[in-house]
ZAVOVO-136642 format. One line per field, with one value per atom (N, C-alpha, C): atom name; x, y, z; residue in one letter. Coordinates in nm, 2 decimals. Layout:
// ZAVOVO-136642
site = (CA,...)
xx = (X,...)
yy = (Y,...)
zz = (Z,...)
code = (a,...)
//
This chain:
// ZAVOVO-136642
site = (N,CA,C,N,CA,C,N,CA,C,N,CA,C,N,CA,C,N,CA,C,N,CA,C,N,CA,C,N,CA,C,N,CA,C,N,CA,C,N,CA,C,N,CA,C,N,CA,C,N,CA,C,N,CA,C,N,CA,C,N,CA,C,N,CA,C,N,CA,C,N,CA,C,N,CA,C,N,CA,C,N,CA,C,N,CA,C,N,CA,C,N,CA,C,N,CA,C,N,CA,C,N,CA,C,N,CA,C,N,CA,C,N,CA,C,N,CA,C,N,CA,C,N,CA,C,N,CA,C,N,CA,C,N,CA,C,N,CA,C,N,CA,C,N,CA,C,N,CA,C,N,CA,C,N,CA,C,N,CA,C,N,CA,C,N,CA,C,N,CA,C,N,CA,C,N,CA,C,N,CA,C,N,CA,C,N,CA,C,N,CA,C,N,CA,C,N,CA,C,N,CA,C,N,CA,C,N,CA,C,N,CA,C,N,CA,C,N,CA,C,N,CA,C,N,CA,C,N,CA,C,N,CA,C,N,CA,C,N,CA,C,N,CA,C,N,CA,C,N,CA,C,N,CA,C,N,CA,C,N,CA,C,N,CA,C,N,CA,C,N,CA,C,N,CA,C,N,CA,C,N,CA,C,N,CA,C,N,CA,C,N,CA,C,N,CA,C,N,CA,C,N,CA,C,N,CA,C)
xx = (1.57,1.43,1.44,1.37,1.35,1.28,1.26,1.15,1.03,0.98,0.88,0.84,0.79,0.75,0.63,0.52,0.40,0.37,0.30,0.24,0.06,0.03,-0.07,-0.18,-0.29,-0.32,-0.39,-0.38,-0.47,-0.53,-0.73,-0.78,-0.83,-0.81,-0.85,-1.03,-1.03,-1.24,-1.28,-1.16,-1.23,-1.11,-1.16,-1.08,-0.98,-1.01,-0.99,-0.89,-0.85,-0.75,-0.61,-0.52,-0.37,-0.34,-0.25,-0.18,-0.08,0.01,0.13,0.14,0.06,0.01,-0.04,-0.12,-0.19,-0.03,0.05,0.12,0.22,0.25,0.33,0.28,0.16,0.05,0.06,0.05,0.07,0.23,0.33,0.46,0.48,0.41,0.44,0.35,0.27,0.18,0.27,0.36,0.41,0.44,0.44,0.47,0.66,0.68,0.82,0.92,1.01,1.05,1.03,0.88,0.83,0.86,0.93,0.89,0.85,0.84,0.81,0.92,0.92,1.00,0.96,0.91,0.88,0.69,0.64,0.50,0.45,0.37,0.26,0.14,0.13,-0.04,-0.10,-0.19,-0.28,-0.45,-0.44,-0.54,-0.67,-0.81,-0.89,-1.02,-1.10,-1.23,-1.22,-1.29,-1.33,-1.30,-1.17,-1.03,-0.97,-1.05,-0.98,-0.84,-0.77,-0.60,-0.59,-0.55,-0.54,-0.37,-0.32,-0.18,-0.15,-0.03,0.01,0.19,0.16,0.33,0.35,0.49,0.55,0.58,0.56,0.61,0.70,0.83,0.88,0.83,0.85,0.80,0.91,0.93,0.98,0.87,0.95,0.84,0.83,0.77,0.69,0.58,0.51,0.34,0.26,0.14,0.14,0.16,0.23,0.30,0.26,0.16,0.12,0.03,-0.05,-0.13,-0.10,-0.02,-0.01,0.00,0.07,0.03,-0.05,-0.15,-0.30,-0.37,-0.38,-0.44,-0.42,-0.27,-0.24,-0.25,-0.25,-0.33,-0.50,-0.57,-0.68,-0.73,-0.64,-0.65,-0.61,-0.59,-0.53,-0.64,-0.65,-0.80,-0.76,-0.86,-0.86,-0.86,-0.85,-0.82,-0.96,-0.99,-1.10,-1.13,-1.00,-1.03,-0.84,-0.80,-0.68,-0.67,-0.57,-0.60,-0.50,-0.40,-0.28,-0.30,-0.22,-0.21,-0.15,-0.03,0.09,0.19,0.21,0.31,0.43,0.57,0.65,0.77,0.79,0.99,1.09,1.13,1.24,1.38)
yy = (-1.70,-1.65,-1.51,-1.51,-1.35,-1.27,-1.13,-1.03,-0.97,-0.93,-0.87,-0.71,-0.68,-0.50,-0.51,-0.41,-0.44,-0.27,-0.18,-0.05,-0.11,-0.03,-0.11,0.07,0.03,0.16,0.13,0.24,0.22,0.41,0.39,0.43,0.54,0.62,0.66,0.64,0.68,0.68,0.81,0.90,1.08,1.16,1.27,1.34,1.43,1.43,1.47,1.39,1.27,1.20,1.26,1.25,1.32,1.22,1.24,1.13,1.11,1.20,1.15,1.08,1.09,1.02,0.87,0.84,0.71,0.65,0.73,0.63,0.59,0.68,0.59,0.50,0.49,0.37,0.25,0.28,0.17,0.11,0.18,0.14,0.02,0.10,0.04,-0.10,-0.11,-0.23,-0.34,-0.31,-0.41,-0.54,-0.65,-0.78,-0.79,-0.90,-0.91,-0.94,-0.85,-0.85,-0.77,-0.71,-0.64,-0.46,-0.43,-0.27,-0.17,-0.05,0.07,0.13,0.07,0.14,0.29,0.38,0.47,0.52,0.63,0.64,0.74,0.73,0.84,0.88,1.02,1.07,1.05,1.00,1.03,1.07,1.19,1.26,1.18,1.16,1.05,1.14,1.23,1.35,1.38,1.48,1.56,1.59,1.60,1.60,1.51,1.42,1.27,1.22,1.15,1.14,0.99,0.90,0.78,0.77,0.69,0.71,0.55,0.50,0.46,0.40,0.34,0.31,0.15,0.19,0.05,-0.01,-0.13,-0.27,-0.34,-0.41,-0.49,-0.59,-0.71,-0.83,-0.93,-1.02,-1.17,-1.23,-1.32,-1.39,-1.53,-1.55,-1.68,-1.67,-1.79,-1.77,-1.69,-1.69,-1.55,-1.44,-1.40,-1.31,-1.12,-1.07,-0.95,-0.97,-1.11,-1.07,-1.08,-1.04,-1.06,-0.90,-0.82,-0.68,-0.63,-0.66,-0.64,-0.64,-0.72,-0.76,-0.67,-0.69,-0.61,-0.42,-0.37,-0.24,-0.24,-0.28,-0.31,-0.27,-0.36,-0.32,-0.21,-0.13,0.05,0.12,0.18,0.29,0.40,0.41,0.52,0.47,0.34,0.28,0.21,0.26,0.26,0.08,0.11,-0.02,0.02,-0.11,-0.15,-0.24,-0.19,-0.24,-0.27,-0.38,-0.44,-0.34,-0.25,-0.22,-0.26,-0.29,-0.39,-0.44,-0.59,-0.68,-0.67,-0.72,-0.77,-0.81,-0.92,-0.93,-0.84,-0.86,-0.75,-0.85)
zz = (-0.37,-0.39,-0.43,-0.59,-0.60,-0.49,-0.58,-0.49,-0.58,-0.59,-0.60,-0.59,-0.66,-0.65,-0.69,-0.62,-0.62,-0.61,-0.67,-0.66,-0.65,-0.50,-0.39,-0.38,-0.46,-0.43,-0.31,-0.23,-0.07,-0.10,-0.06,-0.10,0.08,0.08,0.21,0.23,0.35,0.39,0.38,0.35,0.37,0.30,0.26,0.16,0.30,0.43,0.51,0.63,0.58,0.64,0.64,0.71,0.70,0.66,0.52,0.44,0.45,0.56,0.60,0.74,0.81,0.85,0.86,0.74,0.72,0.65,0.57,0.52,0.64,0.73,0.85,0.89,0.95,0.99,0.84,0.74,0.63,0.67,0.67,0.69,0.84,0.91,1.03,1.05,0.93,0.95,0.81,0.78,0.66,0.76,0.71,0.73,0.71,0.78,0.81,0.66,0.60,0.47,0.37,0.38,0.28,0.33,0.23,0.27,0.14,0.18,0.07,-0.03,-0.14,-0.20,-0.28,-0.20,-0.24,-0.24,-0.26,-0.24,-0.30,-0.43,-0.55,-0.50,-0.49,-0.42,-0.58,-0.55,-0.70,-0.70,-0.72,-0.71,-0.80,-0.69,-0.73,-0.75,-0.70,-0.71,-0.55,-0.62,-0.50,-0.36,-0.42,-0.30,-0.22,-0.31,-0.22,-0.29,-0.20,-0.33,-0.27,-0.31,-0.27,-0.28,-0.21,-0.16,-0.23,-0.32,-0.44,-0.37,-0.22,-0.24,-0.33,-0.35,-0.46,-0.36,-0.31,-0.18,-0.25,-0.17,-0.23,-0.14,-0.22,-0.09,-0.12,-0.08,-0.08,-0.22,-0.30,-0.41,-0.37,-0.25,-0.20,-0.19,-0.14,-0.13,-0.06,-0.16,-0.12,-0.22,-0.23,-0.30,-0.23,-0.26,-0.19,-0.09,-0.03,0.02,0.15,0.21,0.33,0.35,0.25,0.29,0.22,0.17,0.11,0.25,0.33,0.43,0.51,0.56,0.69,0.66,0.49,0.46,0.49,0.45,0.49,0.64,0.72,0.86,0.93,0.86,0.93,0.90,1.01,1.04,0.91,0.88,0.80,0.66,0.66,0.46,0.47,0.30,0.26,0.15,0.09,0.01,-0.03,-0.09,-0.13,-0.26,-0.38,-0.49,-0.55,-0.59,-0.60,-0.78,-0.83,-0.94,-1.06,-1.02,-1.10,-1.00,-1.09,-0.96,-1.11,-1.06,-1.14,-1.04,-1.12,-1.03,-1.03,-1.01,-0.96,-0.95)
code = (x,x,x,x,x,x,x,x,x,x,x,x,x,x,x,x,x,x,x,x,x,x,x,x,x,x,x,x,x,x,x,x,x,x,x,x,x,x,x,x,x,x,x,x,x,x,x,x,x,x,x,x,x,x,x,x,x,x,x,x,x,x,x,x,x,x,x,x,x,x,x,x,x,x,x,x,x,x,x,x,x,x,x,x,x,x,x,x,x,x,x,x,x,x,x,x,x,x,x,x,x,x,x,x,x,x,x,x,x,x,x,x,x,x,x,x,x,x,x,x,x,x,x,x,x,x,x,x,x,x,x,x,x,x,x,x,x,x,x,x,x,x,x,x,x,x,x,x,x,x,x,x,x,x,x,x,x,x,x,x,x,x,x,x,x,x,x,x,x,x,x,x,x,x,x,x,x,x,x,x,x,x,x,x,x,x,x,x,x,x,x,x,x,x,x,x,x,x,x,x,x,x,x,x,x,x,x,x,x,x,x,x,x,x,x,x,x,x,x,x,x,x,x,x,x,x,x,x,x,x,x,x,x,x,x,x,x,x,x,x,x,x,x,x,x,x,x,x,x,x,x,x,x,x,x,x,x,x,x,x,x,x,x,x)
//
């Protein structure tokens, strides 16, 4: 079974969230297999930055949404937006 690389924008609720912070809380909520290969701040308005990590996952069913989901569920995330998938 290949893998998977997925850059997952996750959108904060406030320009006032600690982003290092929310991305520990992202990390610690990955699903069993998947982790961070790495994480882009990308400045969105009015001082809001949405946080940009690349996931690797397992390429079974499914494919990202099991950490689509389990991002979603961390306080402080606003919306979540799969950017680019590709194998790896």
């Amino acid at each position: 079974m290949g893998k998977v690389a997925a850059a997952i924008k996750v959108m904060p609720n406030s320009p006032d969230i600690d982003l290092d912070d929310l991305q520990e809380r992202l990390e610690a909520t990955l699903p069993e297999g998947a982790k961070i290969n790495g994480v882009e701040r990308e400045d969105v308005a009015f001082g809001l930055v949405a946080l940009v990590p690349t996931v690797i996952v397992p390429d079974g069913a499914g494919g990202t949404e099991a950490v689509e989901d389990a991002f979603t569920e961390v306080d402080g995330v606003e919306s979540v937006d799969v950017q680019n998938v590709g194998r790896i």
